[in-house]
C-alpha positions in Angstrom: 21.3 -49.5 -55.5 18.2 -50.8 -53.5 14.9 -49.4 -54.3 11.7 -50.8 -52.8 8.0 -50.2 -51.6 7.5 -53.0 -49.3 7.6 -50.6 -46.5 5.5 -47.5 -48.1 1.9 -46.5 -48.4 1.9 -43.3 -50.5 4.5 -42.4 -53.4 7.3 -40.3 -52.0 8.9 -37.4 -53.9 12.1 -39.2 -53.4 12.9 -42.6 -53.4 15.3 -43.7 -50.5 18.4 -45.8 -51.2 18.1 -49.2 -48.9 21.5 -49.6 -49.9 24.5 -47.7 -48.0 25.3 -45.9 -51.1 22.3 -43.5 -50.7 21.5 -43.2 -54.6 18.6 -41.6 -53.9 15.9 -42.0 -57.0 14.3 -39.0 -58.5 10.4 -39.3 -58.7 9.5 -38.2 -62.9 5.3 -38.4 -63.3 2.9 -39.5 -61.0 3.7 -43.3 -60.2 2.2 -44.8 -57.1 2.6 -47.3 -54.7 0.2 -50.2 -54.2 0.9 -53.5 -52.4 4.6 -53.1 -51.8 5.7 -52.1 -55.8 6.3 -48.9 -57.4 2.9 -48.8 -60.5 3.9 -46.6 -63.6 1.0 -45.6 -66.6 3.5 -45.7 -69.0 3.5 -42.0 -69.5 6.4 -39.7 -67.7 7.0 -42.0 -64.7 10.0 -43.2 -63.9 12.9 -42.9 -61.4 16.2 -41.3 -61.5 19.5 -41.0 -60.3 23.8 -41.0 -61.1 25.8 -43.8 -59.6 29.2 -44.3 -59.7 30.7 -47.2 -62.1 34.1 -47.9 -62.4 37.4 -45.6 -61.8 39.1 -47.6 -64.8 37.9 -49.3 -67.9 33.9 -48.6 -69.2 33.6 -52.3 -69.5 31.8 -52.2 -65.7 31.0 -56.0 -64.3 27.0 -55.5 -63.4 24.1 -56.8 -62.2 20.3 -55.8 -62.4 17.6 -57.6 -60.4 13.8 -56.8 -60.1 10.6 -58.1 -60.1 7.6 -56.9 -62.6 4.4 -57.1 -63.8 3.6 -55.4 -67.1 0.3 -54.6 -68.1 -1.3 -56.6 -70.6 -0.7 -53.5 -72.9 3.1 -52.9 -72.5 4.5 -51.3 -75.1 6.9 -53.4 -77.1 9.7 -51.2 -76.0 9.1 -50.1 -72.7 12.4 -50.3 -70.9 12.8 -51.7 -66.9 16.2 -50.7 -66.2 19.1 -48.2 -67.8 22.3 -47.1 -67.4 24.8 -45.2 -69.1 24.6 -42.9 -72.2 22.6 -43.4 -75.1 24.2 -42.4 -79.0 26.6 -42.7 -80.8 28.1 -46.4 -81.6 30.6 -46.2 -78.6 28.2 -49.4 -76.4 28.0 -46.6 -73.4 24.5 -47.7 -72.3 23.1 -50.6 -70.9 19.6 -50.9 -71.0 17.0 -54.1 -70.6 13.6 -53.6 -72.3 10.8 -55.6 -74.0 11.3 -56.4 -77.8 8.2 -57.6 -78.6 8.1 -60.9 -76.4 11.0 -60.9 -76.0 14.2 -58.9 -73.8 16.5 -57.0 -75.2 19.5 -56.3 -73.3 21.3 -53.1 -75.1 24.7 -51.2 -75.1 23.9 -49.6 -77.6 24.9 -50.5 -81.1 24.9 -53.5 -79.1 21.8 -55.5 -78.4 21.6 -59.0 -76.9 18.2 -60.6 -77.6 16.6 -63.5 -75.6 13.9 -65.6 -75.8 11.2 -64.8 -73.0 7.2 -65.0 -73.6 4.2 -65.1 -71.2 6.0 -61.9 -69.5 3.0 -59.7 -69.2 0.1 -59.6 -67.0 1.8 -61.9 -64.1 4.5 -61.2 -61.3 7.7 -62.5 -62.9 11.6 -62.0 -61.3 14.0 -60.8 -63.5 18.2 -60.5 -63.4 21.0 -59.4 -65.9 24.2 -60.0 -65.4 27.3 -58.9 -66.9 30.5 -60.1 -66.8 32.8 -57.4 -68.3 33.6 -59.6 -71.1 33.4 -58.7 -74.7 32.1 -62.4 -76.0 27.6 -63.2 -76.6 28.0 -65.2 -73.2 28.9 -62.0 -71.0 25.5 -61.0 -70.6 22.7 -63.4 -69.4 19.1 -62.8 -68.6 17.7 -65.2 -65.5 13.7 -65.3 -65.2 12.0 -66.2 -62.6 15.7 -68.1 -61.3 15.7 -70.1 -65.0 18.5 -68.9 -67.3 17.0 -68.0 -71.0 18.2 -68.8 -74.2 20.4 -66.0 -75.9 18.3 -65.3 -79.2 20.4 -63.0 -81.4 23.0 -60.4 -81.2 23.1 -57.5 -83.3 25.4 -54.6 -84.1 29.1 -54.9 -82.9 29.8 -57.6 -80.4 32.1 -56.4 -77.7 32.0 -54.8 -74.2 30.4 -52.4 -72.2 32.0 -49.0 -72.8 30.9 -46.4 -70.0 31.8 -42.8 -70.9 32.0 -41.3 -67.5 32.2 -42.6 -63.5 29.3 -40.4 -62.7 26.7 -42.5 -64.7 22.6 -42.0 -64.9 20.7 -44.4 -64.0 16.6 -45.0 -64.7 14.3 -47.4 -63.6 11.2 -47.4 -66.2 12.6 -45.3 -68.6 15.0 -45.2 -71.6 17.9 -43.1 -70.6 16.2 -40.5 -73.1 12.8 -40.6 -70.4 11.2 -41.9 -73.0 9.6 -45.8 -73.6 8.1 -46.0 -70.2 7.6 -48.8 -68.8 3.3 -49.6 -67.8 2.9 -52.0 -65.2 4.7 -52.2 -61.8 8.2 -52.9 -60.2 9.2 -54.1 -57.2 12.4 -54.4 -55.7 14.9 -53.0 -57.9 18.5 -53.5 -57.5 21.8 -52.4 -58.8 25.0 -54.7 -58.3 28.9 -53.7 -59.2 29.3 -57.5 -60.3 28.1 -60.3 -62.1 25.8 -62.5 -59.7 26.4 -66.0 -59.6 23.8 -68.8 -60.0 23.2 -69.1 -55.5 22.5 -65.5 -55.1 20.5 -65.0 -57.8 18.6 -68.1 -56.2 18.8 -66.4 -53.0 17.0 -63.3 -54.6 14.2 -65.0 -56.4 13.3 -66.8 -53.2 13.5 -64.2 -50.7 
């Protein structure tokens, strides 16, 4: 999935796909466009749409990349990307919000916690990657290209455990549409792998 403003001047009702998958994103709210990123108020707005994961095991290789600015006033658990399905204690989400400072990178029942601060109120890039793995080391956060420190980990360490092929996906949301996200978002993008340290170089620089 590619999603980006650079190119728009008003808020469409649908999102294009700049990828050739043509996972179109579903416009929730009343978020606008301004200087080339998507703005949310951090009440109803978000996009949507279902991509497909993985044709085999739920433990699906990923990547998220974006670049945000959060409002000074960000809630502490306004969420910038998820996937999956939320409940239960099956890891069948993946989700990266704010946890106070910090990020947490969730599968539910499954959180990853690193160290972050100074995110809000500036343009900073950020990517997740995921391995596949089942170990604390399968997930790592990059920002701004600079790898952070894994804080915790709590609940049951494993893997990734998609419960369908068909699989939601939200940019400033919770899977639930709730914990919007206040701020803005720019260049949002979904990879089937784990990105290695050159392209996620080549990402923050372009």
């Amino acid at each position: 999935v590619y999603y980006d403003a650079k190119d728009l001047t008003t808020m469409p009702g649908t999102v294009t796909d700049l990828s050739p998958n043509t996972n179109n994103g579903s416009v929730s709210g009343d978020p606008q466009v301004s200087n080339g990123a998507f703005v949310f108020d951090g009440s109803g707005d978000y996009l949507s749409s279902t991509v497909t994961t993985t044709t085999g095991a739920g433990n699906w290789p990923h990547s998220y990349s974006f670049w945000m600015k959060a409002d000074t006033d960000a809630s502490s658990g306004a969420h910038f990307v998820a996937l999956g399905t939320e409940g239960g204690a099956g890891s069948g989400a993946s989700a990266i919000r704010f946890s106070g400072e910090n990020i947490l990178w969730y599968f539910w029942s499954n959180d990853a916690t690193f160290k972050a601060s100074n995110l809000r109120g500036r343009w900073v890039h950020i990517v997740g990657t995921y391995d596949g793995g089942a170990v604390d080391t399968s997930r790592k956060i990059f920002i701004n290209n600079v790898e952070a420190p894994l804080s915790s980990i709590a609940g049951t360490t494993g893997s990734l455990n998609l419960t369908t092929t068909s699989t939601p996906f939200k940019v400033g949301s919770q899977l639930s549409n709730t914990n919007t996200f206040k701020g803005s978002i720019a260049n949002v993008r979904l990879y089937s792998k784990a990105l290695n340290a050159g392209q996620i170089k080549e990402l923050y620089d372009y």
